[in-house]
C-alpha positions in Angstrom: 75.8 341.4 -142.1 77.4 344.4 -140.5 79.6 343.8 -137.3 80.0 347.1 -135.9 78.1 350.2 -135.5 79.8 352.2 -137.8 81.5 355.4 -135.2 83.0 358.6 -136.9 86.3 357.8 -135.7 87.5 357.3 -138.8 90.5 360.3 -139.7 89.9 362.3 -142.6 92.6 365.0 -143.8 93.0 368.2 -141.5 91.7 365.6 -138.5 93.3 365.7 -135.1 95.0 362.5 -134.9 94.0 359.8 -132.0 95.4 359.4 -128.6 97.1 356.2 -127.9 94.1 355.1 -126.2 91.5 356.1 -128.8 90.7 353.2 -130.7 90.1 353.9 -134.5 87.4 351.3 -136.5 86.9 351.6 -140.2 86.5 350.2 -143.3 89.1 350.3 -146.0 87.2 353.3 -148.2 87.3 355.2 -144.9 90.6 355.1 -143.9 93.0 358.2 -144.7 95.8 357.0 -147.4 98.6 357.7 -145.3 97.6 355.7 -142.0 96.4 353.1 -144.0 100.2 352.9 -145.6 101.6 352.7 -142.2 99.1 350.0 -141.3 100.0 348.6 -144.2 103.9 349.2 -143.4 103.6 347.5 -139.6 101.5 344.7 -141.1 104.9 343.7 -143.5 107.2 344.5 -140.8 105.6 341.9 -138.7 104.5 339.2 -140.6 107.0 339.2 -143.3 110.2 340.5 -141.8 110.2 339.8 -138.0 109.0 336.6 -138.6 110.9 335.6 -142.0 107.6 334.5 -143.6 107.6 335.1 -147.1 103.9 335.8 -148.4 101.5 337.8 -149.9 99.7 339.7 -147.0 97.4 341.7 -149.6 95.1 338.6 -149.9 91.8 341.1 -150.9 90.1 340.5 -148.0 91.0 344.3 -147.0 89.4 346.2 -149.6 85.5 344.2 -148.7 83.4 346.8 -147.7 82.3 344.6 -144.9 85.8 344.1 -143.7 86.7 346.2 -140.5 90.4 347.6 -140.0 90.8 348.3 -136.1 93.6 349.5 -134.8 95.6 352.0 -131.6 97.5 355.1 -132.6 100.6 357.1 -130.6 100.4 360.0 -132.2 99.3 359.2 -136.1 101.3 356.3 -136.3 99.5 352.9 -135.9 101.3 350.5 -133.0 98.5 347.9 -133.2 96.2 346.5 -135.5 93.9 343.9 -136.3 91.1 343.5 -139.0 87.9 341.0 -138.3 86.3 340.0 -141.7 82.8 339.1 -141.8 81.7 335.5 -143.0 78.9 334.1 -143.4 78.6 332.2 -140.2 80.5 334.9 -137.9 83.1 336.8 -138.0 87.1 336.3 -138.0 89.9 338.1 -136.6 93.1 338.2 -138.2 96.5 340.3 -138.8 96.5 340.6 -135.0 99.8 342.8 -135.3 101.9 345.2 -132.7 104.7 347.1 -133.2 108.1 345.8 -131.5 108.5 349.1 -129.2 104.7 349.0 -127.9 104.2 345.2 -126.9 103.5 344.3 -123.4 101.5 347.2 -122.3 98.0 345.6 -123.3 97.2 346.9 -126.6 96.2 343.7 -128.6 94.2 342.6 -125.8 92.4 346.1 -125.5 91.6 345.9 -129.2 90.7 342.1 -129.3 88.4 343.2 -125.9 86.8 345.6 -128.4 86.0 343.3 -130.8 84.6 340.7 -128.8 82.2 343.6 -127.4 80.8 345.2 -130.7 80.7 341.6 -132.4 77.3 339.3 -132.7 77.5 336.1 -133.2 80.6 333.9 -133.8 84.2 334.9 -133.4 86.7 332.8 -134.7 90.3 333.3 -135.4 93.9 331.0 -136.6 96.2 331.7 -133.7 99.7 331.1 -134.1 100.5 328.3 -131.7 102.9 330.0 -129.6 100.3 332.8 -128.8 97.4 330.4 -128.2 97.6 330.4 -124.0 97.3 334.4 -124.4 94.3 333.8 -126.4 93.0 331.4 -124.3 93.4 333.8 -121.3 91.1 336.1 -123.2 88.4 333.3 -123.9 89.3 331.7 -126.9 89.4 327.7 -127.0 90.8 325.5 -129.5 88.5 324.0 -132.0 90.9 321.8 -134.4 94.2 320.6 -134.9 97.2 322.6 -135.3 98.1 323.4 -139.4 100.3 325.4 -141.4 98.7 328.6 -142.4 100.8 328.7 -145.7 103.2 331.0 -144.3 105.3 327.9 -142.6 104.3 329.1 -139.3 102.0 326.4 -137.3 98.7 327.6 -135.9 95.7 326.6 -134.3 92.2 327.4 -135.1 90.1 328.7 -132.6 86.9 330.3 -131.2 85.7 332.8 -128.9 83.1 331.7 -126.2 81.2 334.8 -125.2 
């Protein structure tokens, strides 16, 4: 099942690059090499780095044709991210990601917003505890007990209730 309406947002070479509010949507064939390394790049800097979490973030769920890669520019350089992978009974957000410098200012939500409004059906996601009253705040609700997401950081599963 396809998620989104597929938009030509999607940068190609020669391509102005996005405002900061411009939100890009694409899947992994579409995306031009070099913004999908610094995807990529933020992505590691985050979840491996910042938060000392030694793990393999390339799990092959990026490269699925059905997968969606969504994310904010400044400039050409991507300062938030998240991809939603399609399942067979919904959808599921995850890799919610923002760079250091651009948090606070709404980004996350704005792209999570998104989501929820191009998405049919169920939207789950595994929140990492500490983050789960923002994502309440947005509409999502616990669904099950906390777990580690084999990254030793606790989180909780959770869906959104449109």
């Amino acid at each position: 099942m396809t998620i989104f309406q597929v938009q030509d947002v999607c940068r190609k070479p020669g391509d102005s690059v996005a405002l900061m509010s411009e939100i890009q949507n694409c899947t992994f064939s579409e995306i031009d090499s070099t913004i999908l390394y610094k995807i990529l790049r933020l992505r590691s800097e985050i979840f491996v780095v910042e938060q000392s979490s030694i793990y393999l973030d390339l799990d092959g769920h990026d490269t699925d044709p059905q997968t969606r890669h969504i994310w904010i520019n400044n400039s050409d350089e991507p300062v938030s991210y998240l991809r939603v992978l399609s399942e067979p009974d919904g959808n599921r957000i995850g890799r919610v990601a923002t760079s250091v410098e651009f948090r606070g200012r709404g980004l996350a939500t704005e792209l999570l917003e998104y989501v929820a409004d191009l998405t049919e059906g169920k939207l789950t996601l595994h929140a990492q505890s500490h983050l789960a009253d923002w994502y309440k705040s947005l509409g999502y609700v616990v669904t099950g007990e906390e777990f580690d997401d084999g990254d030793g950081i606790p989180h909780l599963p959770m869906i959104f209730m449109r």
